[in-house]
C-alpha positions in Angstrom: 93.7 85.3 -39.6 93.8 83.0 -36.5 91.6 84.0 -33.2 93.1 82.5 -29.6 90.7 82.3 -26.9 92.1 79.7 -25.0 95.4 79.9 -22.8 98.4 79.0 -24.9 100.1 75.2 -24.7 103.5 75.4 -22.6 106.1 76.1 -24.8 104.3 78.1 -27.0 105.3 82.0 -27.6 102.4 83.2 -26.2 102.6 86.9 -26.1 105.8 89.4 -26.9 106.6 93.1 -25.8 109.3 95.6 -24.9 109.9 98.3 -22.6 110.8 101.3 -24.4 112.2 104.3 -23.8 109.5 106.4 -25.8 105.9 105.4 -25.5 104.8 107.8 -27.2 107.1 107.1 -30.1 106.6 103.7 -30.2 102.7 104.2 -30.7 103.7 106.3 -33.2 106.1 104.2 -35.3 104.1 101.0 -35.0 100.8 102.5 -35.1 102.0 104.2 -38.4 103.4 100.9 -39.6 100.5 98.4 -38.7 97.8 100.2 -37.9 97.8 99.2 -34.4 95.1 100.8 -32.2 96.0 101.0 -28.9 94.2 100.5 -25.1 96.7 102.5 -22.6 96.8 101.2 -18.7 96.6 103.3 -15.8 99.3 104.8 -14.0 98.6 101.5 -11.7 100.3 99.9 -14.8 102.9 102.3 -15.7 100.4 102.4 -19.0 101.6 99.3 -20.1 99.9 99.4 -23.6 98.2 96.7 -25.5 98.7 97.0 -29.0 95.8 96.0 -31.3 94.5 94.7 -34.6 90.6 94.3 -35.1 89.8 95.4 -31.2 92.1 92.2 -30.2 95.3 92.6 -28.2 98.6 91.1 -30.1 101.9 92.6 -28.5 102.5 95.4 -25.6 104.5 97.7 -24.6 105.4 99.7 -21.2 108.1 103.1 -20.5 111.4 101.7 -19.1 112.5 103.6 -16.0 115.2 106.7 -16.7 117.8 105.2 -15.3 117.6 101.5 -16.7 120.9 100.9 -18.8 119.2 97.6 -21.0 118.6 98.0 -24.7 115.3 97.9 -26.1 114.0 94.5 -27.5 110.9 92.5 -28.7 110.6 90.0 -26.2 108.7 86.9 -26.7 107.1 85.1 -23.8 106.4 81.0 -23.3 103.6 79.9 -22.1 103.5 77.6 -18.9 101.0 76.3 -16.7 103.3 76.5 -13.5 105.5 79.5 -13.8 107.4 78.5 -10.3 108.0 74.7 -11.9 109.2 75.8 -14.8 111.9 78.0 -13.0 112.9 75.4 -10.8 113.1 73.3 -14.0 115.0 76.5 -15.8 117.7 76.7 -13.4 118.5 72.9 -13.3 119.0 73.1 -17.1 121.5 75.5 -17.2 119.2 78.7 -17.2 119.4 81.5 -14.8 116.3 84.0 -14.4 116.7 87.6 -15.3 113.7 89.3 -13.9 112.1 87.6 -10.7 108.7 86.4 -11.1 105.9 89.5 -11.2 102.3 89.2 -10.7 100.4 91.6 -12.5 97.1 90.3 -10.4 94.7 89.3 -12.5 96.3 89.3 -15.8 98.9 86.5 -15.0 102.3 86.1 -13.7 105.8 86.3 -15.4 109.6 86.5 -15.4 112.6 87.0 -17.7 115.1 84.2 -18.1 117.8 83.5 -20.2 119.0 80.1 -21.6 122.2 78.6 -21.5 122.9 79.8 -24.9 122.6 83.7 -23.9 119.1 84.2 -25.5 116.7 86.0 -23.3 113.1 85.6 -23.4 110.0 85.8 -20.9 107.6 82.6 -19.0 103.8 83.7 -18.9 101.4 81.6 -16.8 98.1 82.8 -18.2 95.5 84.1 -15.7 92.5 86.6 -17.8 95.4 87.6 -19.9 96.5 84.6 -22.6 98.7 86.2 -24.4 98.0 87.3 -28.2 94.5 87.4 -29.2 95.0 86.8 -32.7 98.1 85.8 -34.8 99.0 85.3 -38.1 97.1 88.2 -40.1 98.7 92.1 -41.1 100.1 93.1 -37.9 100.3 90.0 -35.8 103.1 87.9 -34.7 103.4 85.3 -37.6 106.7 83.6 -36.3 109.0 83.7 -33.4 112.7 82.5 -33.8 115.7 81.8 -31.6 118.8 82.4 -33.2 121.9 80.6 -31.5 125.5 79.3 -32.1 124.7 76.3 -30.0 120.9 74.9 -31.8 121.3 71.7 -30.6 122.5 72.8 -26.8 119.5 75.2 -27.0 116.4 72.5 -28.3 117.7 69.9 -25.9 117.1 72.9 -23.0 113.9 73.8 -24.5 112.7 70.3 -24.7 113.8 69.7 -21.1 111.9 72.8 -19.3 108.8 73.2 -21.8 108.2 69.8 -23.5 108.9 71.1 -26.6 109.4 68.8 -29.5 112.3 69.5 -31.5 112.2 68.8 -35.3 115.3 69.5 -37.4 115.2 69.9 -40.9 117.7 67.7 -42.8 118.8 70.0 -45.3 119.4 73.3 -43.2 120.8 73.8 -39.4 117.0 74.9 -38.7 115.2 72.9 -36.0 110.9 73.7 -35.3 109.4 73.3 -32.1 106.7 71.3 -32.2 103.8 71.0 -29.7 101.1 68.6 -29.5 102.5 68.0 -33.0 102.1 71.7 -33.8 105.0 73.8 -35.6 105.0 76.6 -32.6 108.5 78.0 -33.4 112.2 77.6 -34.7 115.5 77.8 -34.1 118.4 78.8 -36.4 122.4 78.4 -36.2 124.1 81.3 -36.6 126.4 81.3 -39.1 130.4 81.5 -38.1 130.6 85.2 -40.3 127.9 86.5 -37.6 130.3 89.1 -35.4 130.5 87.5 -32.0 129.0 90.6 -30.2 125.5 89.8 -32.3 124.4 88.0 -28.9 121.3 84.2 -29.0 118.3 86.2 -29.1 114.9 85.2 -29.9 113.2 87.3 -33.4 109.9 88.5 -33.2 108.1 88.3 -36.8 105.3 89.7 -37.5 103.1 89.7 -40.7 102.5 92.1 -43.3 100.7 92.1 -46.8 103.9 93.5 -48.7 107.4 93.2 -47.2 109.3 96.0 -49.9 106.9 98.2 -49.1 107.0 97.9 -44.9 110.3 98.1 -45.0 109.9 101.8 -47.5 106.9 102.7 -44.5 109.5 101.4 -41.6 112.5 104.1 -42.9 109.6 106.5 -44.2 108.8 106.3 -40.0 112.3 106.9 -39.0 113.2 103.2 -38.6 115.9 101.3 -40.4 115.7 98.2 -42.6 118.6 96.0 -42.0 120.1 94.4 -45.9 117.7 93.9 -48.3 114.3 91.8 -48.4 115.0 88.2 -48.5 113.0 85.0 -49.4 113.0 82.2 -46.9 110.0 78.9 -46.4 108.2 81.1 -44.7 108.1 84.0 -47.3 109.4 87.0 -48.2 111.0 88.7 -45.4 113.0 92.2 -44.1 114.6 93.2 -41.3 113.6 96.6 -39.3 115.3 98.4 -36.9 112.7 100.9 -34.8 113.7 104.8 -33.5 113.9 102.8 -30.3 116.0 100.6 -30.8 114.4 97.2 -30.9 115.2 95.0 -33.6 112.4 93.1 -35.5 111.2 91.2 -39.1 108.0 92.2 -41.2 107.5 88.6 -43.5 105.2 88.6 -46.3 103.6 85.0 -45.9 103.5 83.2 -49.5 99.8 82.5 -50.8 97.7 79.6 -49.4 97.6 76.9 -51.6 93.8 76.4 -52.1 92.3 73.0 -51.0 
């Protein structure tokens, strides 16, 4: 398990969420599949709700309005320390910005982009709200990916707006983000059989002691799990799509190696 306290470096996935179209539902589902206690907002905050593992917050989730025609998805937020630079940086790159920037007041301030690649994904400058409060345990985000036909378009615009430094892998088309010569994220070509209509998006992964059985507890919940469970470096992993919607993967991380 791995406690944040501090704000997240730019360029780090800092926090991820959804707006959904059943809260109520989606407490239900993930609560039932995490064990995710939950700390519900006021009407002030459309009860935007902090999901949580050991007290700590790790993802959220807010009620989309009736008449909003967008899917449902897991997105996962950068970190930046100037949210207005790093638009003005965004649009020079190629990007355009989705959702105009929102100030929640004290928490921080935000905004939905997408790259020049198609992907979506959100900017958080930190104010008393950092992001994820713990990662990389049962029920935390463990991994967050950006899946692309254009990897090498979409590292040099990542690079360029975040500082991100891109690390490719010489025997896969996988690159990792680095930052301050941490492995933050990664990006993966899609392969030419993916149907075109399967859009860039960015994967939110989070971690689980057993992937066969999280993907059994995800259909038992009404979910689906998408093919079979798969190996990959960074373990044993399925796919899950919720009642909702959203699409997201459960990875079982291998052992530590002692020492």
């Amino acid at each position: 398990m791995t406690d944040v306290n501090e704000p997240y470096a730019p360029g780090t996935p800092a926090w991820v969420d959804m707006m959904t179209t059943d809260r109520e539902a989606t407490m239900a589902f993930y609560g039932g599949l995490f064990g995710w206690d939950f700390e519900i907002g006021g009407p002030e905050t459309g009860h935007y709700t902090n999901a949580l593992v050991r007290g700590r917050p790790v993802a959220g989730f807010g009620e989309m309005p009736p008449d909003a025609m967008f899917p449902v998805v897991w997105t996962t937020y950068l970190a930046t320390d100037d949210l207005d630079e790093s638009l003005s940086a965004l649009r020079s790159e190629g990007g355009k910005v989705l959702v105009p920037t929102f100030d929640t007041g004290g928490p921080g301030r935000g905004a939905i982009a997408v790259d020049p690649t198609g992907a979506a994904f959100g900017l958080w400058e930190a104010g008393t709200h950092i992001g994820a409060y713990a990662v990389n345990e049962p029920g935390a985000v463990v991994w967050n990916e950006l899946a692309t036909r254009d990897p090498f378009g979409a590292a040099e615009f990542y690079q360029r707006v975040f500082g991100v430094e891109p690390d490719p892998l010489p025997d896969l088309p996988y690159t990792r983000f680095r930052v301050g010569g941490r492995v933050v994220a990664g990006v993966l070509g899609m392969a030419d059989e993916i149907p075109v209509e399967i859009p860039a998006h960015w994967m939110t992964c989070f971690a689980v002691p057993d992937a066969e059985a999280a993907a059994r507890r995800a259909s038992e919940l009404g979910g689906v799990a998408v093919g079979e469970v798969a190996e990959s470096r960074l373990g044993r992993f399925a796919t899950i799509g919720d009642p909702m919607g959203a699409t997201f993967r459960v990875i079982q991380p291998p052992p530590s190696t002692p020492g």
